[in-house]
KEMINU-403179 format. One record per residue (C-alpha): residue in three letters; chain; x, y, z. Coordinates in Angstrom, 2 decimals, padded with zeros to 5 digits. Example, Ala and Ser with C-alpha at 12.3 -4.5 7.8 and 13.67 -1.06 7.14 Angstrom:
BEGIN
NODE Ala A 012.30 -004.50 007.80;
NODE Ser A 013.67 -001.06 007.14;
//
This chain:
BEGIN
NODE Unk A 005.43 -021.85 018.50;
NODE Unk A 007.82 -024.74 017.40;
NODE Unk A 011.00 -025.37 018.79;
NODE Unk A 013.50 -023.59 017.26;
NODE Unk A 016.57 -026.43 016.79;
NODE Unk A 018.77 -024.11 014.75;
NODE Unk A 018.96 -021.10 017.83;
NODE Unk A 022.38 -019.66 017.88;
NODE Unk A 022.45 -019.82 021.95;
NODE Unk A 023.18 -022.76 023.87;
NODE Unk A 019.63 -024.51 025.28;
NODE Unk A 018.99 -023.32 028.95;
NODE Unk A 016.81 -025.76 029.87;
NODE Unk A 016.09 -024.74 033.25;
NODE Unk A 015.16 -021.01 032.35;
NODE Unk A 011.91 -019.53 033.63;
NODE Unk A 011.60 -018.34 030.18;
NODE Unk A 011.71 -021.50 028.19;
NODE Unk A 008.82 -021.90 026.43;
NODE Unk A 005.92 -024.14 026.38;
NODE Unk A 006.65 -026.21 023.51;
NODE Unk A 010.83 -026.69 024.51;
NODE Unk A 009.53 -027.89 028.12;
NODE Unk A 007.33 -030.52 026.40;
NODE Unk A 010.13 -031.45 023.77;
NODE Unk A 012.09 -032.12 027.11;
NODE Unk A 009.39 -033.46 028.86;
NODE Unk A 008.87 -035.93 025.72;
NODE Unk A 012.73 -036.41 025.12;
NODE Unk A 014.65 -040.03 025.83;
NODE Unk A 018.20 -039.00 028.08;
NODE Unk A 021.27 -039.49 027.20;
NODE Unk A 020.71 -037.80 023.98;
NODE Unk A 021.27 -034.03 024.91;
NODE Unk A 023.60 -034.83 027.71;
NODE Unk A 025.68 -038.11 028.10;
NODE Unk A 023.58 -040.58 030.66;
NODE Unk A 026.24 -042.49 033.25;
NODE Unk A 026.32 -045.71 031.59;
NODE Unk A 029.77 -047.28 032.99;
NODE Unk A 027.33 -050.57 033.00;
NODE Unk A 025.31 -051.12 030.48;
NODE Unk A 022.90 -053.83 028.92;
NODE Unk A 021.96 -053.58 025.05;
NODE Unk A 018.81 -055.99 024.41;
NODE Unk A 018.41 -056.46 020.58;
NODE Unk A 014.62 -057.54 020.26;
NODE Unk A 012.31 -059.41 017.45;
NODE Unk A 008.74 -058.83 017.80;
NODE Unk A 007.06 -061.55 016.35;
NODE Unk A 003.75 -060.14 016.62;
NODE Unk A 003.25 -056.85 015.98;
NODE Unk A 000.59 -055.18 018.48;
NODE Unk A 002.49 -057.55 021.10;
NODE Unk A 005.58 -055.30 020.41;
NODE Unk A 003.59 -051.99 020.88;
NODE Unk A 002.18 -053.32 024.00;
NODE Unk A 006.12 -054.14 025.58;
NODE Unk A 007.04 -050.94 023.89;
NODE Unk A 004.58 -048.94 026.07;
NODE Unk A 004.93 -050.94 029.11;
NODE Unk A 008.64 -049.63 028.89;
NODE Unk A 007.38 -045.99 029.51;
NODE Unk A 007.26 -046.71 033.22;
NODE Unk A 010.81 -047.58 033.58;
NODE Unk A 012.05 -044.46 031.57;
NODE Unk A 012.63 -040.80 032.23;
NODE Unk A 012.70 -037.80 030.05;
NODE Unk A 015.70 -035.49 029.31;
NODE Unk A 014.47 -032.99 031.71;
NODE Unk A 014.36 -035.46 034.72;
NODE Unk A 018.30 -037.07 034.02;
NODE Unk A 019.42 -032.88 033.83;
NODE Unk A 017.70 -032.65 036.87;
NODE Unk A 019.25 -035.37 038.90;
NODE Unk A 022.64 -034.24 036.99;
NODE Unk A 022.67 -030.80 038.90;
NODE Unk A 021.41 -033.02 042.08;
NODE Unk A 024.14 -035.19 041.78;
NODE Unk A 026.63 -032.17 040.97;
NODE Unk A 025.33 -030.51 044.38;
NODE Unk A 024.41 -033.53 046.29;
NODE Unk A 026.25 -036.63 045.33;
NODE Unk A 022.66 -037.99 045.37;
NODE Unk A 022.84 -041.13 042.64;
NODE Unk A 019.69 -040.71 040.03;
NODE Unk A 017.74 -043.43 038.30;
NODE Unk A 019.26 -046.24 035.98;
NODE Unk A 019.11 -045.11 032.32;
NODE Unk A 016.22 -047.19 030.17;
NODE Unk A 016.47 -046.01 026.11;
NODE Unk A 014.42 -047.27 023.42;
NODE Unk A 015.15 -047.29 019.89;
NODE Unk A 012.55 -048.84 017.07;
NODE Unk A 014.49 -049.70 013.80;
NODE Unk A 012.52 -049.12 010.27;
NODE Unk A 011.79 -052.92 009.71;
NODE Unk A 010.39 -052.43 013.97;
NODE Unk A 007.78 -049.95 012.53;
NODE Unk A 006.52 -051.96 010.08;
NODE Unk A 006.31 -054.37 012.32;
NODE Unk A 004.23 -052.31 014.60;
NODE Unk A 001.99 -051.40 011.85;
NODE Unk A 003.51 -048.07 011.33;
NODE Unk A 004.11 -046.26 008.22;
NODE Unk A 007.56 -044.99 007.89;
NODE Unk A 006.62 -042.57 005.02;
NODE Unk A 007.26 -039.19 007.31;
NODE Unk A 010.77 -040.43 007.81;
NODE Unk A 013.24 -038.31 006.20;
NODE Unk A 016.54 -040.32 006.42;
NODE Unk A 016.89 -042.56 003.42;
NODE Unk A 019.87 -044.43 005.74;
NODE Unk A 016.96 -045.17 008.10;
NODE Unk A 014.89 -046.27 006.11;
NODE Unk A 017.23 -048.74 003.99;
NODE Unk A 018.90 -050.13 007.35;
NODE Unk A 022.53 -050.11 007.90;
NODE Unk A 022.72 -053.81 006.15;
NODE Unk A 021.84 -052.33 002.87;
NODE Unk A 024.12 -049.35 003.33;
NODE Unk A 027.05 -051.88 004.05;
NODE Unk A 028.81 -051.45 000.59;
NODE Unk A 028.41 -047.50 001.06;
NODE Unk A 030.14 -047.92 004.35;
NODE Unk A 032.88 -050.05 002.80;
NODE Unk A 031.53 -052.82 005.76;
NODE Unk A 032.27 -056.65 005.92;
NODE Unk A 029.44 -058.84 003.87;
NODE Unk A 026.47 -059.37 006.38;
NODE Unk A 027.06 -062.85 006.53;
NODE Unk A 030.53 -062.08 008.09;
NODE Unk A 028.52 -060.05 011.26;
NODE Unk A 028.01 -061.49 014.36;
NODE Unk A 024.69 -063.69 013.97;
NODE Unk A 022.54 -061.88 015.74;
NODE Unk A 022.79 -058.74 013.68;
NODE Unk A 022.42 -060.81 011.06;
NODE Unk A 018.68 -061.04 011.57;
NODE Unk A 015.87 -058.81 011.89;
NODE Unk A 016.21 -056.50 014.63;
NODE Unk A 013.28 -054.51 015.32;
NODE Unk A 013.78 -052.34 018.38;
NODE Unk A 016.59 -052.14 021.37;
NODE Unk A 016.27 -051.61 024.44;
NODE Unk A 019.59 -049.99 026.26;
NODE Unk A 020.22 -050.19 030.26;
NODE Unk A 022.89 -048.17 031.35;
NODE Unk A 024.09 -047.18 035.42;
NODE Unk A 027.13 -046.01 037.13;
NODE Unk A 027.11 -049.73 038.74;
NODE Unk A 026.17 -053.58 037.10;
NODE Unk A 023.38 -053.42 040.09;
NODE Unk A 021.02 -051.55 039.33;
NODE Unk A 021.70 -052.42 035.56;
NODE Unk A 020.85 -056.00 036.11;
NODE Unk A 017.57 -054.97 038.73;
NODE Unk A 016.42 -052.99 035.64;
NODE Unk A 017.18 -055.11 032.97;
NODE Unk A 015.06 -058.19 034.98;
NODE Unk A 012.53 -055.79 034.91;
NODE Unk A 012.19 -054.83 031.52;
NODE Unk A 012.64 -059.32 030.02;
NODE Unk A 009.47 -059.77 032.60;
NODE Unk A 007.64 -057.79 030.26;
NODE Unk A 008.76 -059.14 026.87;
NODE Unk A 005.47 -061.24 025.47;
NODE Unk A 006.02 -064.47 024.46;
NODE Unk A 005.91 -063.77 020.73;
NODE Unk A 009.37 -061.62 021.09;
NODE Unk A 012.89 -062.88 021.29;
NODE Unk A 016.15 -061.34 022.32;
NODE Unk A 018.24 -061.79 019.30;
NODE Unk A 021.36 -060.85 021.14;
NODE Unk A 023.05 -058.69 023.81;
NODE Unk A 026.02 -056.95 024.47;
NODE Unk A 027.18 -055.79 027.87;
NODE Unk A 029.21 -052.55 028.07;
NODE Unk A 031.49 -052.15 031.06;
NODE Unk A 033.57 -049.06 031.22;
NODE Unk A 036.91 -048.63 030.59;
NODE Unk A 039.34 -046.54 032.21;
NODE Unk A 042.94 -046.12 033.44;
NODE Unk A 045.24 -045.33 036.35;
NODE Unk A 044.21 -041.94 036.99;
NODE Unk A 040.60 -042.91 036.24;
NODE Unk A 039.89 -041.39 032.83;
NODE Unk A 037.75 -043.15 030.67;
NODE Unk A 039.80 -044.69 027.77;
NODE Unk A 039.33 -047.09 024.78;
NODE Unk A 041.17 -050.70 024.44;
NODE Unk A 043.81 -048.69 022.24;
NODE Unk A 044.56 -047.29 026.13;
NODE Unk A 043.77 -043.73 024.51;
NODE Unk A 041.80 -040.91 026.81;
NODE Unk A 038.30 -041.21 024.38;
NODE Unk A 035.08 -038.86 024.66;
NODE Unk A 036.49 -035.55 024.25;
NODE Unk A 035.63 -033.07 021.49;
NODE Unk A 031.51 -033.76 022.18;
NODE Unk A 029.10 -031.33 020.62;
NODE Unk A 027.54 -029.30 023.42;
NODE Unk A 023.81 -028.06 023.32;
NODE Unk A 023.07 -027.30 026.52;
NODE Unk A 023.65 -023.50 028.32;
NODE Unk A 025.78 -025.07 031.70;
NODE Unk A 027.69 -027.62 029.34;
NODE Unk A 029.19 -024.48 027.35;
NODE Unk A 030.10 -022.64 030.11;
NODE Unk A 032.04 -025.35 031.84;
NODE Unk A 034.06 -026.00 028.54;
NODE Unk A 034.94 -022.77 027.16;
NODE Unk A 037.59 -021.72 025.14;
NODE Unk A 039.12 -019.07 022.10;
NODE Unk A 039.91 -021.46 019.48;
NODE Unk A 037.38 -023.91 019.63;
NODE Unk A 033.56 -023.34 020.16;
NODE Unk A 032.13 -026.53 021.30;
NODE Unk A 028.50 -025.27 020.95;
NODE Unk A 026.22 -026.89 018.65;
NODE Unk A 022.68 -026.13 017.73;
NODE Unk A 020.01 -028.74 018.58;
NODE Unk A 019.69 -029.52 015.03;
NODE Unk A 022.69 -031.50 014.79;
NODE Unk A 021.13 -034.20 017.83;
NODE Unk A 017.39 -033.56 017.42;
NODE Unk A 014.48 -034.51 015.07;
NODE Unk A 010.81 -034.01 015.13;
NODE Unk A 009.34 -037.54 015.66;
NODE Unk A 007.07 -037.57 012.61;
NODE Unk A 004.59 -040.44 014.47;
NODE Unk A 003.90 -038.26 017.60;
NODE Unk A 001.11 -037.04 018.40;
NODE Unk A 002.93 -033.17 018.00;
NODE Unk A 005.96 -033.27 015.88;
NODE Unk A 006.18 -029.65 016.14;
NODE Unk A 007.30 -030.06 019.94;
NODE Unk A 007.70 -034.26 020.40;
NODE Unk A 011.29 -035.04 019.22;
NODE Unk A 013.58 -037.99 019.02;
NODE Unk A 017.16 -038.57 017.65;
NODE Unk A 018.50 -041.25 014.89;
NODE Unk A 021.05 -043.76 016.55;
NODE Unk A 023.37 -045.94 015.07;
NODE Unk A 025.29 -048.57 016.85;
NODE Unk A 027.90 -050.58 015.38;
NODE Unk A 029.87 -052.84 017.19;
NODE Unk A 033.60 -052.58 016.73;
NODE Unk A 036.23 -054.98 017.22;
NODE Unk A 039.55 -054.00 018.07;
NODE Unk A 042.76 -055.92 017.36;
NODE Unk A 044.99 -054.39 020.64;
NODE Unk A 047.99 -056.69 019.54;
NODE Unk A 047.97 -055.24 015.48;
NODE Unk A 047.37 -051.45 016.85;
NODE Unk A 050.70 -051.79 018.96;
NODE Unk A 052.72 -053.38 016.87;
NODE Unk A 051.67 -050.64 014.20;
NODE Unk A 053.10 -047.87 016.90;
NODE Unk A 055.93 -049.63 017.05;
NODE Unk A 056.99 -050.57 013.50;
NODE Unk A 056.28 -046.55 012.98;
NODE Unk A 058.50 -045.21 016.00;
NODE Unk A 061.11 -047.57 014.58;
NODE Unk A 061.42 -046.29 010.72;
NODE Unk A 060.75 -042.63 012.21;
NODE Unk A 063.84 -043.14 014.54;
NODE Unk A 062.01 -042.20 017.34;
NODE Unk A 063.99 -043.34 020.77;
NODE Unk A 063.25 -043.08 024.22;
NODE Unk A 060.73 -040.56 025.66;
NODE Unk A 059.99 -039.96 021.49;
NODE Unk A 058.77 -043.33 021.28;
NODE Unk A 054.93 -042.78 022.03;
NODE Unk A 055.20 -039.92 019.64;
NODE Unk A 054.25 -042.61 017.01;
NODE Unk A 050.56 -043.73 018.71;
NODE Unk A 049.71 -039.94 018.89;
NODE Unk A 050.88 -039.28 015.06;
NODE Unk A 048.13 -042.44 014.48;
NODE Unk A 045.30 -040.88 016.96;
NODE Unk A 046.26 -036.86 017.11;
NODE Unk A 046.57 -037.34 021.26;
NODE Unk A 048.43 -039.42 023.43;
NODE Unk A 047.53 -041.87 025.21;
NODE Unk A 046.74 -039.13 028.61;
NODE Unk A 044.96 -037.18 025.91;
NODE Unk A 047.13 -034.65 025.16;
NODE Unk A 046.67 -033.07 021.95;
NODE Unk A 049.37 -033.15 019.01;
NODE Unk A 048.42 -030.05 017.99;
NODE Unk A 049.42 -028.49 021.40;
NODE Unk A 052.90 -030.71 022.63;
NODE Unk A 055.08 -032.65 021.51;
NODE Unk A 055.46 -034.51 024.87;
NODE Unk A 052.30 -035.77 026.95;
NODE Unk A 051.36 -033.29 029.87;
NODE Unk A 052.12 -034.13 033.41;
NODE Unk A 049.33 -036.29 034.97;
NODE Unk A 046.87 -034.87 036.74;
NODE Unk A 046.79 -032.15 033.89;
NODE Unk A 043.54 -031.58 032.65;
NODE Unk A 042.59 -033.08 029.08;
NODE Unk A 042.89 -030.14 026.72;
NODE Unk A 040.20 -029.70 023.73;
NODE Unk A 040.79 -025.62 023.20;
NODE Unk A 042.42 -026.34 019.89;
NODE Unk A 042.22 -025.52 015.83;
NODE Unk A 044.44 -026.67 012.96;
NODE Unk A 044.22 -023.52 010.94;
NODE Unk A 047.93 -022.79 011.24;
NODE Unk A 049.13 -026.72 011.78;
NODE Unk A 049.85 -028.11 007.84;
NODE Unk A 050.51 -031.15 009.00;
NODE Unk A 053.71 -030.85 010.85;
NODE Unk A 052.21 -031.00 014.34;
NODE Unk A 049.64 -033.04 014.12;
NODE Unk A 049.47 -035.21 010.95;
NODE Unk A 046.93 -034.33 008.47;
NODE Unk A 045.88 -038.43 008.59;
NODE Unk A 045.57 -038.67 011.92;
NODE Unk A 042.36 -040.27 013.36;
NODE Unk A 040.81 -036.88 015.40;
NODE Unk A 041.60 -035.19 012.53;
NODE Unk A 040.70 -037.00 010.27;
NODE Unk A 037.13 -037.56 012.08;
NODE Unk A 036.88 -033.42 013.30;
NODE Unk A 038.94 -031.27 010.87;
NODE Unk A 037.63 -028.06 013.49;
NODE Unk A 039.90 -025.80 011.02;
NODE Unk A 038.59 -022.35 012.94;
NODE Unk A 036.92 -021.01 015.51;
NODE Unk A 033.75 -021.81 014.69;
NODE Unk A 034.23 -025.20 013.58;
NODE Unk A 035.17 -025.06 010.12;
NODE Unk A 033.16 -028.26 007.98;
NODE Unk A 031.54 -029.49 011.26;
NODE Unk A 029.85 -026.66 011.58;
NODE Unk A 028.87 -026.00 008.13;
NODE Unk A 028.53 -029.35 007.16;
NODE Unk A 026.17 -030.16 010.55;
NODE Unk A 028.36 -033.45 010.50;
NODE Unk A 028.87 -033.65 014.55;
NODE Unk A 027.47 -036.76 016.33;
NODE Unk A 026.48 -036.76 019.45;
NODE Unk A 028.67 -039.86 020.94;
NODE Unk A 027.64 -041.84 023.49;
NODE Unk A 029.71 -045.07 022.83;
NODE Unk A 030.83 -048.07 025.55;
NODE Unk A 034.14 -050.51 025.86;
NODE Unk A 032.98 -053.88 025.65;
NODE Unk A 035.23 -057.15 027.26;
NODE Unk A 037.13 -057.74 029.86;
NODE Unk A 041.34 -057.36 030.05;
NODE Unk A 043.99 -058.91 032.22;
NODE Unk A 046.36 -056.21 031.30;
NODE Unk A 046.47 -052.84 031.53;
NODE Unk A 045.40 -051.18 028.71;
NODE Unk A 047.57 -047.45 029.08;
NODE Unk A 051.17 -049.14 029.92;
NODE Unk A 053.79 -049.97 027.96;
NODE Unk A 053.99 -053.65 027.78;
NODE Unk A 054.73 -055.75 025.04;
NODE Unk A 052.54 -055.73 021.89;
NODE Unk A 052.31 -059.80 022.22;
NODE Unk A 050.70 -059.11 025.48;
NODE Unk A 047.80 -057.45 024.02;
NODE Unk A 044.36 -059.46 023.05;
NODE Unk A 043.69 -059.67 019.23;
NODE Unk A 040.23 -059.86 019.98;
NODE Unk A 036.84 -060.10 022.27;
NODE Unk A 037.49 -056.61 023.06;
NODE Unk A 036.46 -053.08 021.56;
NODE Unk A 033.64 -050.02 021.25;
NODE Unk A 029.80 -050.50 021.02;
NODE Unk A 030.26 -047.33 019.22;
NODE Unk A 026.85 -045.06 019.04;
NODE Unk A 025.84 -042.22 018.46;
NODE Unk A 023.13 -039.41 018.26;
NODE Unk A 022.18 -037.56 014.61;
NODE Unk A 019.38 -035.75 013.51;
NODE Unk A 020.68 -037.56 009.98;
NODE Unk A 022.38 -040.57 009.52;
NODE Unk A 023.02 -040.15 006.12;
NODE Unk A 024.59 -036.26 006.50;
NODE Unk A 026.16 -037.28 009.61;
NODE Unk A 027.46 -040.87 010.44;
NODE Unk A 027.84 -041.92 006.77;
NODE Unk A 029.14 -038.56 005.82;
NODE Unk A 031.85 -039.17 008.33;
NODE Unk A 032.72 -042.56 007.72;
NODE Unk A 032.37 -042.64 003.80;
NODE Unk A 033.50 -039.28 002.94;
NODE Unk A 036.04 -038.94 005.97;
NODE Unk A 037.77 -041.51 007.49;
NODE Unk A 037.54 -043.91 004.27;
NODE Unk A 038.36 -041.45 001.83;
NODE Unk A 042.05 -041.22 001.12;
NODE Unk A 042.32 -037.91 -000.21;
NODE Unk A 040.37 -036.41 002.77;
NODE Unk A 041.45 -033.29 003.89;
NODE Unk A 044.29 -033.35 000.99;
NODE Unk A 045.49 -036.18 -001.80;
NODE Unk A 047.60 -038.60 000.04;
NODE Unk A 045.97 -038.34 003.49;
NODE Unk A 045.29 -042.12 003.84;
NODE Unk A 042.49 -044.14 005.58;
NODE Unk A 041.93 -043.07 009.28;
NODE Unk A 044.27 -045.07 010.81;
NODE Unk A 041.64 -045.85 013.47;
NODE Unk A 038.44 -046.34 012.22;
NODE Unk A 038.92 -046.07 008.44;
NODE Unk A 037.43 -049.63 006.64;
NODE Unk A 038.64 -050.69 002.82;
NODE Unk A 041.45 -050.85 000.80;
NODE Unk A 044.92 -049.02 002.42;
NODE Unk A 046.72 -048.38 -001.19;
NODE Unk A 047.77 -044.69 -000.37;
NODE Unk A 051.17 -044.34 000.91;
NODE Unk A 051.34 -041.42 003.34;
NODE Unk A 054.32 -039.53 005.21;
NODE Unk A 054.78 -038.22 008.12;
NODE Unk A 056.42 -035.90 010.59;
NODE Unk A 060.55 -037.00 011.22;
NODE Unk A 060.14 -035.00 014.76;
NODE Unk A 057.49 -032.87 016.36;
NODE Unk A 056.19 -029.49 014.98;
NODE Unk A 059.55 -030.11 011.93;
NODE Unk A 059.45 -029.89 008.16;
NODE Unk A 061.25 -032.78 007.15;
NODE Unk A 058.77 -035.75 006.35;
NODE Unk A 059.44 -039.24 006.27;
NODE Unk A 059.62 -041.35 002.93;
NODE Unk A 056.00 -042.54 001.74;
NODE Unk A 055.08 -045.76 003.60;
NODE Unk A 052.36 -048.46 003.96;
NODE Unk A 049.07 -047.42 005.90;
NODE Unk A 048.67 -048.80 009.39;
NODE Unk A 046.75 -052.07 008.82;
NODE Unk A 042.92 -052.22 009.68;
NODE Unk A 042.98 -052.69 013.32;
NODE Unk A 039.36 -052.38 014.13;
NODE Unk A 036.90 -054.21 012.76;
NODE Unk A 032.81 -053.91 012.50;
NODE Unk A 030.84 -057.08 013.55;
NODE Unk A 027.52 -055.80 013.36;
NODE Unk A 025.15 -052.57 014.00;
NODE Unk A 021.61 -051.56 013.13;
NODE Unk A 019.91 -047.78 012.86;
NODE Unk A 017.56 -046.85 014.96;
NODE Unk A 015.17 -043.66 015.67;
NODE Unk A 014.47 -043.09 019.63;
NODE Unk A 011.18 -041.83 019.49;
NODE Unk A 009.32 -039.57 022.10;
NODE Unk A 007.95 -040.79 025.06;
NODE Unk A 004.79 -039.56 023.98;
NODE Unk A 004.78 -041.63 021.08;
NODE Unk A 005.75 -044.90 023.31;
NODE Unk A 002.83 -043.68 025.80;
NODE Unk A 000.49 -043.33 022.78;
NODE Unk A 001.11 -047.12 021.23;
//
């Protein structure tokens, strides 16, 4: 029977009663897809094939080096019971223009976002001109090839491994290296120094039960992550996932000096001050939610995501802030990312290296204004209903959830006309005077979609 991707129960993979078509969909599946892969270090090869059955040759030769889904769970529970380190993480991804390519029809594709390429979807994603992106998104990309580790070791062992079998007739058009990012207390963070990652869709059976909660239900169905892989040799039980990755460059210096200007013309003083960031990002910077507290918890508290906004207007946590903006989650069962199926799968990495310290307090003039930010990606079973849902119809659309919401202040791209207001003090019903947006802080040099395919198409090429 086929795998049913739209079961109301969380996925419990390691069941005796699974059947025999979900143990070869996780047999056939790439990791880090389902559940996040350790990637702390992580190589992204962007690669040109300049001869097609060349590139399906490499392509295959890469099946060696990889592991399905069901293998990284596995080592995740041995590593949970163990401390046992698993196997470096090798993805593949094969871009529409990397089918053709290979000789592949990319009829059976569903995705019309796939299938144009992110370059041609720029003006629907309000991006920068394509001659503006880094050069080597600027070309043809046809597949990439992600290495990803807990350490830069086995990353760069791996990585040798995999250019020793690029053919001749390839190139690497470029590469970024991910290192992770975290601070004091050793929670992973973005440049902004903000806690990042929480709020993840959850599809697997011991994932739910280790984040439970009453107001927000962080189970998803598969069919939010997964899609059949139309060139397999079984669709019906060979799946892959649509990726996008967009690199994103983040002005630290601009973002501060935002916080600041707003803590000043709110009158914030003091202990208020960071008040400001979390009105811009819904947390502060330890991760504590808005929508909870008005002050940050004490460290060593854990990160809180058991939250709604059903009975917060605005006054709590701004209706323009960013993880509102990008995760509305107005009820217990998720409200529009639920309905909508709009819930990525994230599985971004920091990029560049800092001198400071990202989480403190320190002067905005300290900060980089560059070289620094998120290869942002993520998992969808639709680009188009997902990614581009969230960025056109979400985070750039001003009168998301209500007329004068604003841009997200984080990841929102165009024109910042809309004045908004916000909070004078914590969880109060006076709001400020309408003011400018937050300028664009972050900024997109360059991405490409991709569909990871099954291993037992790569096997099969």
């Amino acid at each position: 029977m086929p795998v049913n991707l739209s079961n109301g129960k969380p996925l419990a993979w390691d069941s005796a009663k699974l059947d025999a078509d979900t143990k070869a969909m996780l047999d056939n599946l790439q990791p880090n897809i389902l559940q996040a892969h350790v990637r702390e270090s992580m190589s992204l090869l962007l690669v040109h094939f300049g001869d097609g059955a060349d590139g399906r040759r490499f392509l295959r030769s890469l099946v060696p080096l990889m592991k399905s889904a069901r293998k990284h769970l596995e080592e995740v529970r041995e590593f949970n019971r163990s401390k046992k380190r698993g196997t470096p993480y090798v993805g593949v991804g094969i871009s529409k223009l990397g089918y053709l390519k290979l000789g592949e029809s990319t009829t059976k594709f569903t995705d019309n976002a796939f299938k144009s390429g992110m370059k041609r979807r720029k003006d629907t994603l309000s991006d920068p001109a394509v001659d503006a992106w880094e050069k080597h998104y600027q070309g043809e990309i046809h597949a990439i090839v992600l290495v990803g580790d807990a350490t830069p070791e086995p990353v760069a062992a791996t990585r040798t491994r995999v250019l020793a079998l690029l053919p001749k007739t390839a190139k690497i058009l470029g590469e970024e290296t991910g290192e992770g990012l975290r601070d004091a207390q050793g929670r992973g963070i973005e440049h902004f120094g903000y806690v990042d990652g929480r709020s993840q869709p959850l599809f697997l059976a011991d994932q739910v039960a280790a984040e439970s909660g009453t107001n927000w239900n962080p189970f998803f169905p598969l069919s939010h992550v997964l899609a059949a892989d139309p060139l397999a040799p079984h669709p019906s039980r060979h799946f892959g996932s649509y990726l996008v990755l967009r690199k994103l460059e983040q002005n630290v210096r601009a973002f501060r000096e935002a916080e600041e200007a707003l803590a000043d013309a709110l009158g914030f003083k003091g202990e208020d001050r960071p008040l400001a960031g979390a009105m811009l990002v819904g947390r502060f910077r330890n991760g504590t939610p808005l929508r909870l507290h008005g002050r940050p918890s004490a460290e060593g508290h854990p990160v809180q995501n058991d939250f709604s906004y059903r009975d917060d207007p605005g006054s709590r946590c701004p209706v323009s802030a960013h993880i509102r903006k990008a995760n509305p989650r107005d009820s217990r069962d998720g409200g529009l990312e639920r309905a909508l199926g709009v819930m990525m799968a994230r599985r971004g990495q920091t990029y560049g290296r800092r001198t400071d310290r990202p989480w403190d307090d320190a002067s905005p003039a300290t900060r980089p204004t560059g070289g620094v930010g998120l290869l942002f990606m993520a998992f969808n079973s639709s680009l188009q209903s997902q990614f581009e849902f969230t960025q056109q119809s979400w985070a750039d659309e001003p009168a998301f959830p209500a007329e004068g919401t604003g841009h997200d202040p984080v990841i929102g791209q165009g024109r910042r006309d809309v004045k908004v207001r916000f909070p004078t003090e914590w969880d109060g019903k006076k709001l400020s005077a309408p003011r400018q947006q937050v300028p664009q802080t972050v900024t997109m040099k360059g991405g490409e979609y991709f569909f990871m395919p099954s291993l037992a198409y790569l096997k099969g090429l």
